[in-house]
Every structure is written in structure tokens, then in C-alpha cells.
C-alpha angles and dihedrals in degrees: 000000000000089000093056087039086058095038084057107051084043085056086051104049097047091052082054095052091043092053090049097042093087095067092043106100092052096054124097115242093258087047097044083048094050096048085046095051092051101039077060102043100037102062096034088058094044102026099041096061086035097062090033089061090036085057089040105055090035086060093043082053097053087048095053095051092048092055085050093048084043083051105049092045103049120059101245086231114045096028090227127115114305114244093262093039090052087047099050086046098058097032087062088052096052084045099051087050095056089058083054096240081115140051114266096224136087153119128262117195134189116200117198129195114228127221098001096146093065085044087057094037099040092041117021132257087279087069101043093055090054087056093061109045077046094060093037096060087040087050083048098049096055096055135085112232089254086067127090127211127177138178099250097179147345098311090352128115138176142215142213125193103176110199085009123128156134107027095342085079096033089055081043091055089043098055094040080057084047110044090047086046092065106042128131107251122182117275093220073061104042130265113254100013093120118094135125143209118238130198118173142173142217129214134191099155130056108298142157139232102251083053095054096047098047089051091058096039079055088053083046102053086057092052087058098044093046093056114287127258080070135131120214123175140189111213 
């Protein structure tokens, strides 16, 4: 910022001077002196302040766009993708693949919280949210950086795994069941209440988002039927 502030008083006096420069062989020592002096001073006094708060205010306004990019892409809660931003992101992966630039293979995942509606209506909404940012850094926590992860719905998340197949993203889906299992929940909640129900599915072919989610919301569904803390892929 202070070097564009400088780059642009210097602009500014030497446009001065330029535009001086034409009565300057008529003028006498002391008055070329003078004119040379203000075409200097004046621009650096009022230039100088002028492109300082211009800077000022143009990287205020990139921060500010940033924070609100930051903001529509990340749920305010959990802290992980929002649902359109995780679906962007994997989209342009599939996409990519199918050009062929990435490979054509990964994992998609959908964790469920079970239960949560006896969390929200025992102990309160309070309770519930914790739940969630508790299973979302425990979701976090579990994955590598090249992994996704997005709040899809109320108490439910999604993963992406993207190159990951077979038993790498059956042991994934495991530990995520695991990990959340053995949280500390709050004893005013009750130790050992938070679990969720995984379904996943695995690609090595073209496919699309909404496949791949209704596969795993199919490998969900038997998760829930079977029991619930359960894992069930389709691989």
C-alpha cells in the first residue's frame, strides 16, 4: 500500500511539472524555483493522503469480499463446506476426471446423525448444535486435506474422498463411526448418546454428483434399518 501511495504522488508530481514545464523558460531563477517547488509540494501534500486513503479503502474492500466468499461457502455452525460449495467442489472433480487431468476414481460418503431429534427435543437446540460442530471436527479430523466434506442437510454431512476406494474408504468411513462414537459429550447431555449412521459409495467410471449421492443415501438408509451406528458401503 505505501508503495502504490508513493507510485502515485510521484505520478502526480511529475504530471505537475509536465504540465509546468511549458512556462519555464520564460520564467526568472527565483520564479522557476518557486513553480518547481509547488508543482513538488503540492501534490505530494494533497496526493500523497488522497491515494493512501484510496488504497486503503480498495484493500478494505478485497477483504471484505474474501470474508463474504469465505462466508457463502462455509456453514456458520460446523465450520465445513456449505452444501452448494461441496457440491461445486466435487462436481469440478468429476468433471476434471472426465477430461481425463484426474484420476477417475473416489469415495463419496454421507454421515448421519442418529437420533438427533431426540438430542433437539431432550436437551434442548443448544445441545443439538454442539453435536454437530462435535461430529464435524471429528469428521475433520479423520480426513486427509485432499478430502471434502460439507453440511448437506439438518444433522446431515458429506465426503469426498477423491482417488480413494475398496477398503481405504471402508476403514475412512469406519474411523469417522468410530471417532464420533467415542466422543465426550456433556454429562448434562449424557456420556456415550452420539453416533451416526454411514452409507458411502465408491466410483471408477464417469459418474455425477446426484449418483453418487443417491448411491450412498441407498447404503444409508441400510445402516438405519440395520440398526443404526453402522457403516454400509457400495464398492
Amino acid at each position: 500500500m505505501f508503495a502504490g501511495t508513493l507510485l502515485g504522488t510521484a505520478l502526480c508530481v511529475v504530471a505537475a511539472v509536465l504540465a509546468d514545464s511549458f512556462n519555464f523558460a520564460e520564467m526568472s531563477q527565483d520564479h522557476f524555483r518557486r513553480a518547481l517547488a509547488t508543482d513538488i509540494l503540492l501534490p505530494t501534500l494533497i496526493g500523497g493522503p488522497f491515494f493512501y486513503f484510496l488504497l486503503e479503502k480498495i484493500r478494505q474492500l478485497a477483504v471484505a469480499k474474501v470474508e463474504l466468499q469465505r462466508l457463502a461457502s462455509t456453514d456458520s455452525l460446523t465450520a465445513v463446506l456449505s452444501r452448494g460449495a461441496f457440491e461445486m467442489l466435487v462436481e469440478a472433480y468429476l468433471e476434471r476426471a472426465r477430461a481425463g487431468s484426474l484420476p477417475q476414481t473416489g469415495s463419496f460418503l454421507i454421515v448421519d446423525a442418529d437420533h438427533f431429534k431426540a438430542i433437539n427435543d431432550g436437551h434442548g437446540h443448544q445441545a443439538g448444535d454442539q453435536a454437530l460442530k462435535l461430529i464435524a471436527g471429528a469428521i475433520k479430523e479423520t480426513l486427509s486435506p485432499a478430502d471434502l466434506v460439507g453440511r448437506v442437510g439438518g444433522e446431515e454431512f458429506a465426503v469426498f474422498l477423491p482417488a480413494v476406494v475398496d477398503d481405504t474408504a471402508s476403514r475412512t468411513a469406519e474411523l469417522i463411526r468410530q471417532r464420533i462414537r467415542a466422543l465426550p459429550f456433556p454429562r448434562d447431555v449424557g456420556e456415550g448418546l452420539l453416533s451416526v449412521s454411514i452409507g458411502g459409495a465408491t466410483f471408477r467410471e464417469n459418474t455425477s454428483y446426484e449418483e453418487l449421492f443417491k448411491t450412498a443415501d441407498r447404503r444409508l438408509y441400510e445402516a438405519k434399518a440395520s440398526g443404526r451406528n453402522l457403516v454400509r458401503m457400495s464398492i
